[in-house]
N, C-alpha and C positions, 0 to 999 in steps of 0.2 A: 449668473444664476446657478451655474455645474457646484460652485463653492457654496451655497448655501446649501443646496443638495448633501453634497457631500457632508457639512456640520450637522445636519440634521440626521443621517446617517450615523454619524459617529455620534449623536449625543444619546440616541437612542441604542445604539450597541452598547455604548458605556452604562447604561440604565437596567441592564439584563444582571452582569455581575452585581449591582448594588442591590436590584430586588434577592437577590441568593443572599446576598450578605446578611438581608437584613431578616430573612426566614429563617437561616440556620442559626443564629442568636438573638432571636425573638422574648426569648425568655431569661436568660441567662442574667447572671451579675458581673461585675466588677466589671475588668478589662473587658471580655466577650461584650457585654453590656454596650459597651460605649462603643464600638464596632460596630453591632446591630442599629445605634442608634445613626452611626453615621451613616451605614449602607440603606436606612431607612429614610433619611431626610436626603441623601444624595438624591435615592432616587424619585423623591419627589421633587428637587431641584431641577432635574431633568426632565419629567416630567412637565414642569413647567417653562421650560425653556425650549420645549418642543412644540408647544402652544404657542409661545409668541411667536417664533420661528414661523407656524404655519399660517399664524395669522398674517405675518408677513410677507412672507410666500404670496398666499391670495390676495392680498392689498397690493401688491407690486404688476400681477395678473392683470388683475381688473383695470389698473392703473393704464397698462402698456394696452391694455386691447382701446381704451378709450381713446386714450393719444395718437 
């Protein structure tokens, strides 16, 4: 259980730098552009993988209090 902890920690830290990335070349073109757009889809990749994680999390909870 400490290692999922621990992934969700880190996926959420990693989520902090790609929100920055993706405000300081918000608007921009060319290279910057594609930058922004990655630090902007990373971090809703993250984002989303912090939801399954917690739905996980609490599916595993409820699971272990039942049993």
């Amino acid at each position: 259980m400490r290692q999922l902890y621990k992934t969700m920690i880190g996926v959420a830290i990693l989520a902090v730098p790609l929100l920055a990335m993706s405000g300081v070349w918000d608007n921009a073109h060319g290279f910057t552009g594609v930058l922004g757009g990655i630090g902007w889809f990373g971090f809703l990749l993250c984002v989303l993988v912090l939801i399954v994680l917690t739905l996980y999390s609490l599916g595993r909870g409820i699971y272990r209090r039942t049993a």
